[in-house]
VMD Tcl script that draws the C-alpha trace (Angstrom):
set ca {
  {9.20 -19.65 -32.79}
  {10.51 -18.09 -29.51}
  {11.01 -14.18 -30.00}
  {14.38 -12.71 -29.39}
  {15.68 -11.20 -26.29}
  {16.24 -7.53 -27.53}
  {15.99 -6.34 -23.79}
  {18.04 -8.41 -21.34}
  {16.91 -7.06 -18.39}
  {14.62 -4.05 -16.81}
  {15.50 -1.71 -14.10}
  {12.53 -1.20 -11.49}
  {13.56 3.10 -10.86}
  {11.98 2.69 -7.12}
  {14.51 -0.45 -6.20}
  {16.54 -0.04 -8.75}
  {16.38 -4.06 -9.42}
  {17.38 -5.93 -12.07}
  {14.41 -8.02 -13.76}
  {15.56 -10.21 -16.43}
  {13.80 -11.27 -18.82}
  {14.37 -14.69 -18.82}
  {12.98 -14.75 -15.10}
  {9.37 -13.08 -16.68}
  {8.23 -16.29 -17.41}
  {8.82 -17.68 -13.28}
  {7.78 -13.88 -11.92}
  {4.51 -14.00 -13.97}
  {3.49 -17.42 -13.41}
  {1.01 -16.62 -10.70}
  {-1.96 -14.80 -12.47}
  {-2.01 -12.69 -9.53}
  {1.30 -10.99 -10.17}
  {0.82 -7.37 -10.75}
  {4.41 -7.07 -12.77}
  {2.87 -5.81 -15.98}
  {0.15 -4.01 -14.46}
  {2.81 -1.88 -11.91}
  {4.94 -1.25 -15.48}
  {2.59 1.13 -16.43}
  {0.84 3.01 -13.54}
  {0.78 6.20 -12.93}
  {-0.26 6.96 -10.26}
  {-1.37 5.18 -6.69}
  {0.75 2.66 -4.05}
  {1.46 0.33 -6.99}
  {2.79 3.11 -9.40}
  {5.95 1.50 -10.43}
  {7.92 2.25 -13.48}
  {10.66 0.21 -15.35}
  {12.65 1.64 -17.43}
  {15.66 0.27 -20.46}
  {18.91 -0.20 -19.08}
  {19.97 1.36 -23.02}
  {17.85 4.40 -23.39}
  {16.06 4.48 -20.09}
  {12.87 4.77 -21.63}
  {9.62 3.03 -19.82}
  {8.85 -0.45 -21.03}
  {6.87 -3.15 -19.76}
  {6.57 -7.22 -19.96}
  {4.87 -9.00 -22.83}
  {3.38 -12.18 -21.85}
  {2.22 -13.92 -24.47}
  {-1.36 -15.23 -24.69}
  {-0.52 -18.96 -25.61}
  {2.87 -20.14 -24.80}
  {3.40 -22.70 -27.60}
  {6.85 -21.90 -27.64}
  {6.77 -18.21 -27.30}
  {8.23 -16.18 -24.62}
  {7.92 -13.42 -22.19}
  {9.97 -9.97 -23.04}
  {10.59 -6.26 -22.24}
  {9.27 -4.33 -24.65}
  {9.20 -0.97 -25.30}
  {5.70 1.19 -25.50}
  {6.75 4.90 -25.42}
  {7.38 6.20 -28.55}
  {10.51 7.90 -27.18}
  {12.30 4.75 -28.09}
  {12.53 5.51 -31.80}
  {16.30 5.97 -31.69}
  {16.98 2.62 -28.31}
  {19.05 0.23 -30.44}
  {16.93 -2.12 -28.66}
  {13.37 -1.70 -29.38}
  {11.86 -3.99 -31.78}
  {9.83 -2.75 -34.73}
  {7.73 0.77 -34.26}
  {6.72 0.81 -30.35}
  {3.41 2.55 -30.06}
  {1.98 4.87 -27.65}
  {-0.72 4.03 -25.76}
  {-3.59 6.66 -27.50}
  {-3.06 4.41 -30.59}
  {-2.69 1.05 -28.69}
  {-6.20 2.00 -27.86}
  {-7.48 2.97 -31.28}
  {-5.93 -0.63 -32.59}
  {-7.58 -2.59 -29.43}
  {-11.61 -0.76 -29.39}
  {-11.77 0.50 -33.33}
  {-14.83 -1.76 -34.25}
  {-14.79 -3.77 -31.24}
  {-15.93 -1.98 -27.82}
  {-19.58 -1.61 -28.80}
  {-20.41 -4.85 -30.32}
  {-23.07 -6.53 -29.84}
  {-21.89 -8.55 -27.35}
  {-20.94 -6.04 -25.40}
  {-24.43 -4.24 -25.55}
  {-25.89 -7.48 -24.27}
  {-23.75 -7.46 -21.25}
  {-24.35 -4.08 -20.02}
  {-27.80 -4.40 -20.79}
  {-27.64 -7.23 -18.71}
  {-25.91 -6.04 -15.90}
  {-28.43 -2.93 -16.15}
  {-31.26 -4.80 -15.39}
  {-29.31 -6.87 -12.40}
  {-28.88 -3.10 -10.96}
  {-32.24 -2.01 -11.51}
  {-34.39 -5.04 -10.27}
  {-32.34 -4.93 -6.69}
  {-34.14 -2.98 -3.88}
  {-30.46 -1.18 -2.95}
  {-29.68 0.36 -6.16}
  {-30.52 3.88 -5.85}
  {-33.13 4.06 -8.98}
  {-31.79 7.91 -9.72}
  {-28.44 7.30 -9.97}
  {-28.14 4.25 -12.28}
  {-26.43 5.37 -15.72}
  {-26.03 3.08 -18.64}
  {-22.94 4.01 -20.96}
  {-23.36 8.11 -20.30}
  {-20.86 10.42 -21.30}
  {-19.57 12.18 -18.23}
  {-17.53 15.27 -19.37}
  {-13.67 15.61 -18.54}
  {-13.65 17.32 -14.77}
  {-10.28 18.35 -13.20}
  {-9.83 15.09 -11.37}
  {-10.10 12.91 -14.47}
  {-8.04 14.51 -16.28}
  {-4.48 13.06 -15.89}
  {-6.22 9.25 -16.85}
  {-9.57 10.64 -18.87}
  {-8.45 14.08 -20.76}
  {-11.75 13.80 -23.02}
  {-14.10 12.51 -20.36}
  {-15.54 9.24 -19.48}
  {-18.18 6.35 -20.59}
  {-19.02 3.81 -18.03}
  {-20.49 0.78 -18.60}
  {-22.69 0.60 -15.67}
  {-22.68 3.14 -12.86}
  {-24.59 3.27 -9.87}
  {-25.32 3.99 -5.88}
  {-25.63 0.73 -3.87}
  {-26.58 0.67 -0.41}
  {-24.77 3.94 0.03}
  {-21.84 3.00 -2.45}
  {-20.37 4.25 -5.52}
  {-20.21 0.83 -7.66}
  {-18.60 1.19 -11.26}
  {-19.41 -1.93 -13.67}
  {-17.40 -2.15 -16.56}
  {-18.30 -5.22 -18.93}
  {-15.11 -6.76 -20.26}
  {-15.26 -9.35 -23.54}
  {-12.97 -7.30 -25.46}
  {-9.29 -6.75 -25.26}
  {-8.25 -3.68 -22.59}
  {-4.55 -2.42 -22.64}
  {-2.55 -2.16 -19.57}
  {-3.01 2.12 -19.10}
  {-6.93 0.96 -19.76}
  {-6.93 -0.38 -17.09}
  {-4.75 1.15 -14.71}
  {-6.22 4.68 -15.59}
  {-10.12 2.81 -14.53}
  {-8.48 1.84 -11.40}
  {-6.50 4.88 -10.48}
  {-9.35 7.18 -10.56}
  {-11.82 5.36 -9.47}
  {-10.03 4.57 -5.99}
  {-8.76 8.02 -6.05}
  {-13.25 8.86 -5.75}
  {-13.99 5.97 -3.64}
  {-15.92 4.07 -5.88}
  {-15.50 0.41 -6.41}
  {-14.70 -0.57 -10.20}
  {-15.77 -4.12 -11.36}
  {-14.82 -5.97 -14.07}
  {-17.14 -7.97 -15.20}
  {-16.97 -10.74 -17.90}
  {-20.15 -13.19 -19.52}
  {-20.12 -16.96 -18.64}
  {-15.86 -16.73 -18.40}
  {-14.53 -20.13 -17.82}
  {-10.73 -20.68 -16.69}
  {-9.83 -23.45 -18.72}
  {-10.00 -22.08 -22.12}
  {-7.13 -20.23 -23.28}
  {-6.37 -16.94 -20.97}
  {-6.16 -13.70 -22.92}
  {-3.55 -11.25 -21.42}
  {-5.65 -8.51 -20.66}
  {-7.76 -11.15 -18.73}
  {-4.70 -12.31 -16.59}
  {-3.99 -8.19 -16.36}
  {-8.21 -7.83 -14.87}
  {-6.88 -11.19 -12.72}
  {-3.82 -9.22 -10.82}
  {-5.62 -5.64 -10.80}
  {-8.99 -8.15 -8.38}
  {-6.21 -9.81 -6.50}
  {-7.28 -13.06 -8.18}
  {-11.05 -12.64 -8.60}
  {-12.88 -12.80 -12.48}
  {-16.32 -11.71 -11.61}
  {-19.10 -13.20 -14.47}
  {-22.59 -13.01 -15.25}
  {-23.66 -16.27 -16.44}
  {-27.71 -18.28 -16.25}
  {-26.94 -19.28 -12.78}
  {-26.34 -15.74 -11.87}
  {-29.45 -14.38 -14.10}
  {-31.87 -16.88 -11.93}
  {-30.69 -16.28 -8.80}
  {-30.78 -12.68 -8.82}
  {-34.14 -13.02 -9.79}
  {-35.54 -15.56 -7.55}
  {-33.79 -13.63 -4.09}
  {-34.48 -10.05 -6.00}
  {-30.97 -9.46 -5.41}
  {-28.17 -8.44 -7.90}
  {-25.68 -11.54 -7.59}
  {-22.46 -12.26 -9.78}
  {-20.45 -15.29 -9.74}
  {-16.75 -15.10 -8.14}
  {-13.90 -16.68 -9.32}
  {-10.94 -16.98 -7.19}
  {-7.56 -18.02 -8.13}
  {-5.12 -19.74 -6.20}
  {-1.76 -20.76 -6.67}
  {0.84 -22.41 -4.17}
  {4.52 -23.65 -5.40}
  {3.33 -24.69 -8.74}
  {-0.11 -25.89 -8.30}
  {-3.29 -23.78 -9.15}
  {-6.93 -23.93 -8.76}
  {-10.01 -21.68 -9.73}
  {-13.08 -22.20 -7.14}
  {-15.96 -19.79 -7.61}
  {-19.18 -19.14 -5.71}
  {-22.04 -17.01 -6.18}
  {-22.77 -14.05 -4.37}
  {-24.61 -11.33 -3.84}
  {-23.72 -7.85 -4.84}
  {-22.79 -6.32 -1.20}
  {-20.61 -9.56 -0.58}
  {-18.57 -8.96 -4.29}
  {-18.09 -5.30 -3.12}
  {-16.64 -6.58 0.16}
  {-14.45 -8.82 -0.86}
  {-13.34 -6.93 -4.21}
  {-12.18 -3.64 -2.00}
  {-10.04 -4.85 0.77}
  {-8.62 -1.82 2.80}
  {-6.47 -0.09 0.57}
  {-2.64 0.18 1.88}
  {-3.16 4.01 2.24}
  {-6.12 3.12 5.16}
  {-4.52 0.42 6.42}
  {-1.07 2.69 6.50}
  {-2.58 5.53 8.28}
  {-4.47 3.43 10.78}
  {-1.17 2.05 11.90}
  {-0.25 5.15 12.63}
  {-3.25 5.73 14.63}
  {-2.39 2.42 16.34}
  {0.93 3.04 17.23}
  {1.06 6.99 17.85}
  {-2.57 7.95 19.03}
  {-1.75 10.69 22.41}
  {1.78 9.69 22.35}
  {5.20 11.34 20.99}
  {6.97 9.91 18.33}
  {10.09 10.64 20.58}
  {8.50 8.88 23.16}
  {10.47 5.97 24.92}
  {6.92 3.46 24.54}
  {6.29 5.01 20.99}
  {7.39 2.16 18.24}
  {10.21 3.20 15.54}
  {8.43 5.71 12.90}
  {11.30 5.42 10.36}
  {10.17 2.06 9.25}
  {6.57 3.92 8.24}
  {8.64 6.69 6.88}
  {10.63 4.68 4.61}
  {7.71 2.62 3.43}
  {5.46 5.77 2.29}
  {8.85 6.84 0.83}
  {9.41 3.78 -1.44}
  {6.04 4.32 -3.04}
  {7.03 7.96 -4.46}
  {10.34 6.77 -5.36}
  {12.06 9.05 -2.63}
  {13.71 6.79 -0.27}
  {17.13 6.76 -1.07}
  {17.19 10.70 -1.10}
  {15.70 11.61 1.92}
  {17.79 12.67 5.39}
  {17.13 11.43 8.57}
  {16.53 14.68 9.73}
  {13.66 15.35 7.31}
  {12.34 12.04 7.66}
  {11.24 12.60 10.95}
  {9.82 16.35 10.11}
  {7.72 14.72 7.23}
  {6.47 11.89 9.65}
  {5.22 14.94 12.36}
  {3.79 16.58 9.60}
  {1.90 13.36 8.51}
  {0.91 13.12 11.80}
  {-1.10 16.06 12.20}
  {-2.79 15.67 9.06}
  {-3.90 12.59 10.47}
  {-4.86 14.30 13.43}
  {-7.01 17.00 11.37}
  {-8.51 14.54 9.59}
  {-9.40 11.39 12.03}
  {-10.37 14.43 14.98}
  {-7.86 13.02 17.48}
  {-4.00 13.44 18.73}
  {-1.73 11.76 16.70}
  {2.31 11.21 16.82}
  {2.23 13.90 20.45}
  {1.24 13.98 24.29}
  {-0.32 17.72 23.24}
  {-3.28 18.17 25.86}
  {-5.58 19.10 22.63}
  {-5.69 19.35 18.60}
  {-5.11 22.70 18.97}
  {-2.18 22.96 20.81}
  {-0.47 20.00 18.37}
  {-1.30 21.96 15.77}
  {-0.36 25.20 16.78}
  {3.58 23.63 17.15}
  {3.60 22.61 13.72}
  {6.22 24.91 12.57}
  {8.97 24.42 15.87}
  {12.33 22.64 14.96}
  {12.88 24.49 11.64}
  {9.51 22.96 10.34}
  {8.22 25.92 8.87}
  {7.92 25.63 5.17}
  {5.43 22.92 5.84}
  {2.99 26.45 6.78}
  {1.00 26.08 3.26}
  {0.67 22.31 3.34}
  {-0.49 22.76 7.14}
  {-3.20 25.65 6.26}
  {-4.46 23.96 3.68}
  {-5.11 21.15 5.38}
  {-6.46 23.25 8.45}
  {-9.13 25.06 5.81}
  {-9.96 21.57 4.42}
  {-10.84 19.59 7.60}
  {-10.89 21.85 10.38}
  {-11.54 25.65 8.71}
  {-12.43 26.78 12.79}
  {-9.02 27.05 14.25}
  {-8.24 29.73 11.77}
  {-10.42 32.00 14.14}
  {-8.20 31.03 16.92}
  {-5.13 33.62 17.36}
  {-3.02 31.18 18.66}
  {-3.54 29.52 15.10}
  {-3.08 32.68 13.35}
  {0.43 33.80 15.51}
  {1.95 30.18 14.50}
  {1.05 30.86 11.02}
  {2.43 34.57 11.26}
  {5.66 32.63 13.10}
  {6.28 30.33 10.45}
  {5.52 33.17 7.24}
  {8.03 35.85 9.31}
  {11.04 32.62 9.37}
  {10.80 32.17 5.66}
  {11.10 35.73 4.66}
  {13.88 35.60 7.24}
  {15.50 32.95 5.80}
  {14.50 33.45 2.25}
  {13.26 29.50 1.81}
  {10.14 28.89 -0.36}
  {6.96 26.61 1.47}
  {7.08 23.31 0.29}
  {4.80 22.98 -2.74}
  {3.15 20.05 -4.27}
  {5.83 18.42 -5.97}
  {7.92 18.35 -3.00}
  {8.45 14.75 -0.81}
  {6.12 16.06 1.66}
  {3.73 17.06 -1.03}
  {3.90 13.83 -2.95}
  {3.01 12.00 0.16}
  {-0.25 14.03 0.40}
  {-1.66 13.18 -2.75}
  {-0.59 9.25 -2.10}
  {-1.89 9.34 1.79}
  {-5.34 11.94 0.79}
  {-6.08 11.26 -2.57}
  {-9.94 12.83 -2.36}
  {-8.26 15.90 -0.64}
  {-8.06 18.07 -4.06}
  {-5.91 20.92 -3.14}
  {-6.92 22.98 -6.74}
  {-10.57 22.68 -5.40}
  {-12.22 25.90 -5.58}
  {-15.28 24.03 -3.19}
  {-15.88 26.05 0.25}
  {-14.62 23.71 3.27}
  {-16.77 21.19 5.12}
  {-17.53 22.19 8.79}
  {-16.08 19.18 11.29}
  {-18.63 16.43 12.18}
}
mol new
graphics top color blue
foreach p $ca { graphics top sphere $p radius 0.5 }
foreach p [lrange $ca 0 end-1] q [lrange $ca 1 end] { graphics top cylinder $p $q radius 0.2 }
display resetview
């Protein structure tokens, strides 16, 4: 019995597009679409929200877990659509979509096994560091958890590996959407790679949701432990998993898998992100040359597409477009060490200009950034008269600095995520 179509369509509030809901069913047929995973992100390049064209409260698609009939839908899951004409039933908020999912069912036996498992797969390979490896510890709520983990945090499996952060999380039971988005969000916000990790999975049996949702957040990779993967680890002394891949062209799909060691699943599980791979375009096309230049390529394209992620394109001038990408620029410069987005003889002198063409209410973004990465031009007075410059035009003009929740300051937190500007941490010396 096919479910009715309270919702006709959802509005994506970055594009503002129309997704109906009778399309879910093409849109989601590659497990690799990230549709209901992007519904319900906060945070990140793929934080994208739709909303109800009634009461323009968030929902997000339901995909059922066998078809047999059923179909995909919008459906609400913010409690603030009590009163939408449209929502079906009582929509629930995510705290108890969690308590209904992992009441009874998280630390099963099952589960134990696996992390047990994948415990002793750490601690038998030569690269683990021995001191670091935690099995399900509490780690307390710290200020960067706290948007996704307000009461702290129990990893499966955590661990250093050859100089890397790795993050196991064994998955047999059911994870919501926010689950798994808030494990993602976080742990690429602190550079650590998060795997999901199931027991002897097997792609033809009948595909759980929250496994095609693990599918799309690995780019079409199920990682599983299985007694291939137990004997191999132990005959090379290496921690090895097996990886599944899924493809999918036109309407044909295949799974092909392979096993591999743990430094090759870390590789191929964290691609560059889009924030490395935006900011070394930048590098590439703006390293010792002006944006202005006549042999500089068009900036406004890079603009518009760091713009789109925060939701901010279709407000932002020209005019301010370019001031945000020169600003972004020498960030990137303070950070990488090198000249970007100018034909400046040094860093310093870049810098120091930071605040010409009615750019001054970037001053606190810029210091901050100066204290964070390069904390010895402050003893420069050339850096301390442009900062002076900048303070004396605001209280001329009677504008406020641009603060945090500002475009510019939006874009900081997407492009330097481990850059926590309410850390109370003295700055690092450049190296």
């Amino acid at each position: 019995m096919q479910r009715d179509l309270l919702i006709p369509f959802a509005i994506n509030e970055i594009t503002h597009e129309k997704i109906w809901a009778s399309d879910l069913v093409y849109r989601m047929a590659d497990l690799r679409e990230p549709l209901r995973l992007d519904s319900t992100r906060k945070h990140g390049p793929g934080a994208i929200r739709f909303r109800c064209p009634e009461c323009g409260a968030a929902v997000y698609p339901r995909a059922p877990d066998v078809l047999g009939g059923r179909r995909h839908y919008w459906a609400h899951m913010q409690n603030t659509a009590a009163d939408c004409p449209l929502a079906f039933g009582r929509p629930l908020t995510p705290s108890r979509i969690n308590a209904l999912i992992f009441q009874g069912r998280q630390e099963g036996a099952a589960h134990k096994d696996l992390v047990a498992l994948l415990g002793r797969l750490a601690a038998a390979d030569p690269k683990t560091d021995q001191e670091s490896l935690q099995f399900d510890k509490y780690e307390p709520p710290t200020p960067e958890m706290k948007v996704e983990f307000p009461h702290g945090r129990f990893p499966d499996v955590s661990f250093n590996y050859a100089g890397k952060r790795v993050v196991l999380e064994a998955q047999l039971a059911t994870i919501a959407l926010h689950g798994i988005n808030g494990r993602r969000d976080y742990y690429d916000r602190m550079g650590a790679t998060l795997l999901w990790v199931m027991r002897n999975f097997d792609p033809t049996a009948p595909m759980r949701a929250s496994v095609r949702d693990i599918v799309a957040d690995q780019k079409g990779m199920v990682l599983s432990a299985d007694g291939e993967v137990i004997e191999r680890s132990s005959q090379e002394g290496a921690f090895h998993l097996r990886v599944w891949t899924y493809t999918r062209v036109g309407d044909e799909e295949a799974w092909t898998n392979e096993v591999l060691s743990l430094s090759q699943v870390i590789e191929k599980a964290k691609p560059r992100s889009w924030r490395a791979d935006f900011k070394q375009r930048i590098v590439n096309g703006f390293e010792n040359i002006g944006i202005d230049d006549i042999l500089a390529p068009d900036y406004r394209p890079l603009v518009d597409e760091a713009l789109i992620h925060i939701g901010k394109n279709h407000i932002i001038g020209e005019g301010q477009k370019r001031d945000i990408f020169h600003i972004i620029c020498i960030l990137v410069s303070l950070e990488q060490g090198k000249i970007i987005g100018s034909s400046a003889r040094d860093l310093v002198a870049f810098v120091n200009h930071f605040d010409y063409s009615g750019r001054h209410r970037y001053r606190e973004l810029v210091l901050k950034a100066i204290r964070h990465w390069r904390p010895d031009l402050l003893t420069r007075p050339s850096m301390q008269t442009a900062l002076l410059r900048a303070e004396a035009r605001m209280k001329e003009t009677g504008e406020r600095p641009y603060g945090r929740s500002s475009p510019i300051g939006q874009l900081r937190d997407l492009l330097f995520p481990e850059w926590m500007l309410g850390s109370t941490s003295p700055p690092k010396a450049p190296g």
